[in-house]
KOLMI-287945 format. One line per 2 residues: number of its first residue (from 1); their letters; for each residue x, y, z of N, C-alpha, C. Coordinates in steps of 0.2 Angstrom, whole numbers. Last residue first. Example, Ala and Ser with C-alpha at 12.3 -4.5 7.8 and 13.67 -1.06 7.14 Angstrom:
# residues 2
2	sa	64,-11,35,68,-5,36,64,0,39 | 66,-28,39,62,-22,39,66,-16,39
***
This chain:
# residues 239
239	xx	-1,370,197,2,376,190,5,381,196 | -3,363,204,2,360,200,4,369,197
237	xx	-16,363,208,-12,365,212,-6,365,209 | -22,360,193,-23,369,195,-19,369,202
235	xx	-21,347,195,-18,351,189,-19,359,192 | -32,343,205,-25,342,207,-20,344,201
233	xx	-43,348,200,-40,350,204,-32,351,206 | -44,339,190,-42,344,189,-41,349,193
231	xx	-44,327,198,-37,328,195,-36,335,191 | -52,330,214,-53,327,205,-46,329,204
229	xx	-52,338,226,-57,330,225,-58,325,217 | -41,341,238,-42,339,229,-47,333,229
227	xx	-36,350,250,-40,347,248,-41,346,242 | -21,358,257,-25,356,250,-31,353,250
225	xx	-12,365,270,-14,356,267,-20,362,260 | -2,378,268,-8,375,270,-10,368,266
223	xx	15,380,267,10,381,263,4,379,269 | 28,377,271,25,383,273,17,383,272
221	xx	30,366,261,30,364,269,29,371,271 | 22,363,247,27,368,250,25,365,260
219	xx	8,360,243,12,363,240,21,364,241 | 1,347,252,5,353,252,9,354,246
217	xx	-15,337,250,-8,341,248,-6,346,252 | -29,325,254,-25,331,255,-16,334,251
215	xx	-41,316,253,-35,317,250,-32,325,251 | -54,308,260,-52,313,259,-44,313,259
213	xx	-56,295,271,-57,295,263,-54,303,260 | -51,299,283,-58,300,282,-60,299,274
211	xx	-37,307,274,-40,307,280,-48,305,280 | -20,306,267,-29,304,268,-30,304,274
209	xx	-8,316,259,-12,311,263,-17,310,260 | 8,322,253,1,321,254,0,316,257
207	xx	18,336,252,17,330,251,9,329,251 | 23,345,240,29,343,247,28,337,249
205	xx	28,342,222,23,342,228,26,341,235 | 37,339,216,30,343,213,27,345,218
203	xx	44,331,215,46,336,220,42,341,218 | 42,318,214,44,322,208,47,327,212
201	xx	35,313,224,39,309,224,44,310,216 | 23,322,223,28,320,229,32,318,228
199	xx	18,314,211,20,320,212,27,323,214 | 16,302,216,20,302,211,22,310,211
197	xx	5,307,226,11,301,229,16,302,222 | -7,309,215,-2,313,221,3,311,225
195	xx	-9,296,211,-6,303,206,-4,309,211 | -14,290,221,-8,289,218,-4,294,213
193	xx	-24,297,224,-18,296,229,-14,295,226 | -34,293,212,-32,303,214,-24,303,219
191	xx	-34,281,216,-32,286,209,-30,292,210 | -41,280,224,-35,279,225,-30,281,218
189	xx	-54,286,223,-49,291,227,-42,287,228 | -58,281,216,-57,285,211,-52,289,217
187	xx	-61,266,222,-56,267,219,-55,274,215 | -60,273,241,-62,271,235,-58,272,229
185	xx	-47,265,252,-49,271,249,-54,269,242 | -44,261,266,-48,256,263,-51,262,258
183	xx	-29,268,272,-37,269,274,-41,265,268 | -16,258,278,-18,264,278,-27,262,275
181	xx	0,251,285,-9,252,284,-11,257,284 | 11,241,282,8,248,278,0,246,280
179	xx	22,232,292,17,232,288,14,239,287 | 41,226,292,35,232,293,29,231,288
177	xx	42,210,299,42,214,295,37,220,297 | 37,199,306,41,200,307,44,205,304
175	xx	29,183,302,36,188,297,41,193,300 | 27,180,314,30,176,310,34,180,305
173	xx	16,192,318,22,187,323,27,187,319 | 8,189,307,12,195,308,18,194,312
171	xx	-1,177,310,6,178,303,9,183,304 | -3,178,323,1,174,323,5,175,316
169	xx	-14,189,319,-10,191,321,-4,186,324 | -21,176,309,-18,183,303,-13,186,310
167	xx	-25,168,317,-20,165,312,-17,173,311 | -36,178,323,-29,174,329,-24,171,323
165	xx	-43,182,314,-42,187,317,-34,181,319 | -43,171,298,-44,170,304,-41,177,309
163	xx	-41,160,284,-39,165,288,-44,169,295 | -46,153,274,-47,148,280,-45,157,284
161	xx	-31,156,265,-37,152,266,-39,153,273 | -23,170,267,-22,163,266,-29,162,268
159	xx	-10,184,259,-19,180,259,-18,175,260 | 4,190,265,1,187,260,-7,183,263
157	xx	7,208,264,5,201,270,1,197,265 | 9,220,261,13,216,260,12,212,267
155	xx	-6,231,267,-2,226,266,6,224,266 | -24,233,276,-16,231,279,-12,226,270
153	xx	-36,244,277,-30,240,273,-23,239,273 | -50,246,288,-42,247,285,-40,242,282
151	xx	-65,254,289,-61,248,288,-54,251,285 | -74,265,291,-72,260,298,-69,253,297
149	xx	-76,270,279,-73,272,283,-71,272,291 | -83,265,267,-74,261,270,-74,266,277
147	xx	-94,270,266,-93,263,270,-87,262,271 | -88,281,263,-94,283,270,-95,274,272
145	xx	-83,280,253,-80,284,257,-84,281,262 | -96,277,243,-90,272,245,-84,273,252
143	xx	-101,288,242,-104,283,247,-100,278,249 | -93,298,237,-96,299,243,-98,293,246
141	xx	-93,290,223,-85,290,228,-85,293,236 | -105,292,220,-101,285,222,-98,285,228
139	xx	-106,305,218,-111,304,224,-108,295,225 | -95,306,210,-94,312,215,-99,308,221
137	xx	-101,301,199,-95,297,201,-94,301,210 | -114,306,197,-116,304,200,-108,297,201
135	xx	-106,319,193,-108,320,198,-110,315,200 | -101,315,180,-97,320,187,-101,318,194
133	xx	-111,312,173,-108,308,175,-104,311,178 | -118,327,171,-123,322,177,-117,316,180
131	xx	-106,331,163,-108,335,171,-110,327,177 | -110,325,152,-102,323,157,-103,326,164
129	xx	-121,328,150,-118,321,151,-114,320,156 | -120,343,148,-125,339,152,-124,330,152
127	xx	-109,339,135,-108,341,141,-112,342,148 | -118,333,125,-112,328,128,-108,332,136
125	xx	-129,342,124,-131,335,129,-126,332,131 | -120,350,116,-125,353,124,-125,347,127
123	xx	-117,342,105,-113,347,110,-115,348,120 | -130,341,100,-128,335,103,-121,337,107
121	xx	-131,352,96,-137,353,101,-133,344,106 | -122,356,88,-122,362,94,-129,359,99
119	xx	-125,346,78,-120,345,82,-122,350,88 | -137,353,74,-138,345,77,-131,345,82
117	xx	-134,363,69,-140,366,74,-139,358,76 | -125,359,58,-123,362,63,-127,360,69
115	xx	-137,354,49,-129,346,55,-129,353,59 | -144,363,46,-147,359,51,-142,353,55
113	xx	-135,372,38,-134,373,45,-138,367,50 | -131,359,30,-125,362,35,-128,368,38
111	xx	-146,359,23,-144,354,28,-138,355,31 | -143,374,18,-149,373,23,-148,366,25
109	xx	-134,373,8,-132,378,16,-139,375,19 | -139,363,0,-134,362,4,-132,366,12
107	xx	-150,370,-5,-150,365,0,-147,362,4 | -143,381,-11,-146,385,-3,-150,378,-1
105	xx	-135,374,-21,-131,376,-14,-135,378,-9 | -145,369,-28,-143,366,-24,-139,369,-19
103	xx	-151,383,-31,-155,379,-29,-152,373,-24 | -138,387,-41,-143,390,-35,-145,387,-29
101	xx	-139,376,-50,-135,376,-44,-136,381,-40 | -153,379,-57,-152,372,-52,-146,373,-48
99	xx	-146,391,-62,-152,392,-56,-153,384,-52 | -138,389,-70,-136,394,-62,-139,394,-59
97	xx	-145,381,-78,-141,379,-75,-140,381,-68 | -152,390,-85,-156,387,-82,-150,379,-76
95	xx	-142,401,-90,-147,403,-83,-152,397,-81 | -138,392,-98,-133,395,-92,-139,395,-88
93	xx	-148,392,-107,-147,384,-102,-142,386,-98 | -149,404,-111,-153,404,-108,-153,396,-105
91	xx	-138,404,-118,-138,410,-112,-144,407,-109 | -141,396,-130,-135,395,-124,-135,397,-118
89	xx	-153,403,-135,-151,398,-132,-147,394,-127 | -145,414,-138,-149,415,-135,-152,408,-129
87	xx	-135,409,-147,-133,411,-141,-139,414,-136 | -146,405,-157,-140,401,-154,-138,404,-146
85	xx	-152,416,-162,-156,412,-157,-149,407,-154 | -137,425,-168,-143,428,-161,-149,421,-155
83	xx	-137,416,-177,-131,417,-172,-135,418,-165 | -148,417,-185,-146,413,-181,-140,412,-177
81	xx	-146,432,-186,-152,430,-184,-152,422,-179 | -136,434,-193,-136,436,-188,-141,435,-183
79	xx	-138,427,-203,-132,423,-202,-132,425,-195 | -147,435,-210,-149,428,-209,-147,426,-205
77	xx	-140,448,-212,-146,447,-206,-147,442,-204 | -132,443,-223,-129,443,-217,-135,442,-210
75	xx	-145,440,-231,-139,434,-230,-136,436,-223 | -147,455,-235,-150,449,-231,-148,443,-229
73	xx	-134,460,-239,-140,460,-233,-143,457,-230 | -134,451,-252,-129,452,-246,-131,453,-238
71	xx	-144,458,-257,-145,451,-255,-139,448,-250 | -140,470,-258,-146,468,-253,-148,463,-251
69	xx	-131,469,-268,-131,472,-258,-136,471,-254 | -138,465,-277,-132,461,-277,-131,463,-267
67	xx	-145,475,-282,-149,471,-278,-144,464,-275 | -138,484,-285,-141,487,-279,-145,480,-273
65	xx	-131,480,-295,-127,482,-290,-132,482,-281 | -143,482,-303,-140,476,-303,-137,477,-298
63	xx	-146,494,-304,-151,492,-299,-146,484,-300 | -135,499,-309,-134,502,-302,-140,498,-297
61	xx	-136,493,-323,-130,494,-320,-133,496,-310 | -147,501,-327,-146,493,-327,-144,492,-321
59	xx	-143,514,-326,-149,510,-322,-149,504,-321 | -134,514,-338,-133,515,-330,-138,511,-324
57	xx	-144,510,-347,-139,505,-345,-137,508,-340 | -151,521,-347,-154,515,-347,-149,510,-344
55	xx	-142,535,-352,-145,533,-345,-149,525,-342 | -128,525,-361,-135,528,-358,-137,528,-352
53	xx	-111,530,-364,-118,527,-361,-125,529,-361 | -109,533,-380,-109,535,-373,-113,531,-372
51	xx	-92,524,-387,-101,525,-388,-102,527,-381 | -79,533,-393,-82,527,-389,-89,529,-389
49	xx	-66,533,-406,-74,536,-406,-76,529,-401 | -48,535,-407,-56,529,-408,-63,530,-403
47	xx	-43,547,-417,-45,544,-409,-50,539,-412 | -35,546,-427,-31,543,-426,-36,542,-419
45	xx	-42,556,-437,-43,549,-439,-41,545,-435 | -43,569,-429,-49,566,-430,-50,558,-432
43	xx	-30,570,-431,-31,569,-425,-38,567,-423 | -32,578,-445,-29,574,-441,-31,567,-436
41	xx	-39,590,-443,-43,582,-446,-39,578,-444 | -35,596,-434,-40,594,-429,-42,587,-433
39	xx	-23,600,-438,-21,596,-434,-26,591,-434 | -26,601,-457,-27,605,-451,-26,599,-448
37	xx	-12,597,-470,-20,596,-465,-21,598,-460 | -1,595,-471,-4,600,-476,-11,602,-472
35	xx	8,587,-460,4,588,-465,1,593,-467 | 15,586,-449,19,591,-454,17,590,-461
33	xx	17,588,-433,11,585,-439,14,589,-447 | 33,582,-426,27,585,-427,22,585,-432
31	xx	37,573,-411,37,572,-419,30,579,-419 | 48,582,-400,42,576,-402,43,577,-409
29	xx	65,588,-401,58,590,-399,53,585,-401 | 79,586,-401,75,584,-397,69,586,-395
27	xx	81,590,-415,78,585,-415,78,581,-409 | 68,604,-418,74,600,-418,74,594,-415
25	xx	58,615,-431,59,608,-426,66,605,-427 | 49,628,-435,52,624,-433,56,620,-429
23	xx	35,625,-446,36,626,-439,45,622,-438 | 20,630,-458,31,630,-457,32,630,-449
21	xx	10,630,-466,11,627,-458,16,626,-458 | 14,635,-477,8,637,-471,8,637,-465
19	xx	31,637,-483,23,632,-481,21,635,-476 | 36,648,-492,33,647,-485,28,642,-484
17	xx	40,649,-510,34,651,-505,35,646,-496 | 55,658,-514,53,651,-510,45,653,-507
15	xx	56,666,-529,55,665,-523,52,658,-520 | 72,664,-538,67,663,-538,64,662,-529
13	xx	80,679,-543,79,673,-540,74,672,-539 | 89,686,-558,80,686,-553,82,681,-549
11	xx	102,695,-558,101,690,-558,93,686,-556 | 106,713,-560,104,708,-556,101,702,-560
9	xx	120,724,-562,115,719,-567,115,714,-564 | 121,738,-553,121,732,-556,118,726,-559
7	xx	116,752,-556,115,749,-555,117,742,-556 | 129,765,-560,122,760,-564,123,754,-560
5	xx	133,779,-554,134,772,-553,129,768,-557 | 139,794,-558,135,791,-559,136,782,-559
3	xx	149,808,-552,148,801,-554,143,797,-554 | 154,825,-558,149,820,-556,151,814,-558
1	x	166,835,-554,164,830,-559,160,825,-556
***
């Protein structure tokens, strides 16, 4: 036995048309354009239209800039120019300077060598001095030698007026005392004596005499007498 279903009795619904522009959206997404209107008009009302430049006012623009560096430029060159004669200046009252001191020092080295050349020449003559005066004490102390040399010196005997050969050996009589007689010496050779006598009497020396005006030493009682005619002789027996 057949069965036959009928359809059931539907209801129309009515259909929803689809907006155009239907786009999904939640509510952490941006805001979206959810006008009827294409984006582009949109989006056309909300940019604010800028005017393009022109190539003129660029121009403007970059010879303005061009001429603002140039005069910077120049300005600096200026600053550099006088800097330049400044120091140029300077350097060149150094070199007029270095050069007066130049100048003075090769005066000064040239009058310290002329004092030297002075001193080395007044050097020479004070030693040519001292020589000639050596020598003409050396031809004294020879002539003075050659007169005393037949006169004696008698002392500790007092001097008396009026004195006389027969008084003077009646005052010996009288005293009575030992008398020192020795050689009537000149005075360079009594200097030399006496410095030798001191010696001697240091233990510098063994001993010494005169003979003839002539001054003699021993070093040493083995030794040979000495001859000394100056004190630098008698320093060189010493050493």
């Amino acid at each position: 036995m057949s069965l036959q279903r009928t359809p059931p009795h539907t209801t129309s619904v009515p259909k929803l048309n689809a907006p155009t522009n239907s786009t999904l959206h939640y509510n952490s997404d941006s805001a979206l354009n959810i006008s009827n209107k294409p984006e582009l008009e949109d989006n056309y009302f909300n940019i604010t239209k800028r005017q393009k430049r022109t190539f003129e006012d660029v121009n403007n623009d970059s010879t303005c800039h061009f001429s603002d560096i140039q005069a910077m430029i120049i300005e600096l060159k200026s600053q550099q120019e006088h800097k330049f004669v400044s120091l140029n200046s300077a350097l060149n009252m150094i070199i007029n300077q270095n050069s007066e001191l130049q100048k003075s020092v090769e005066s000064i080295s040239s009058q310290h060598q002329e004092l030297l050349s002075k001193i080395s020449n007044v050097e020479k003559e004070n030693r040519e001095l001292k020589e000639q005066v050596s020598n003409l004490e050396s031809h004294v102390n020879f002539f003075e030698k050659q007169l005393r040399c037949t006169t004696i010196e008698v002392r500790n005997l007092p001097k008396q007026t009026n004195e006389t050969k027969r008084t003077l050996a009646n005052r010996i009589q009288e005293i009575g005392a030992a008398l020192f007689i020795s050689e009537y010496l000149s005075k360079q050779s009594r200097k030399l004596f006496y410095l030798a006598r001191t010696n001697v009497k240091e233990n510098k020396l063994a001993a010494t005499w005169t003979s003839f005006g002539n001054i003699y030493v021993k070093k040493s009682e083995d030794s040979l007498p000495i001859r000394i005619k100056s004190e630098v002789e008698l320093g060189r027996v010493l050493l």
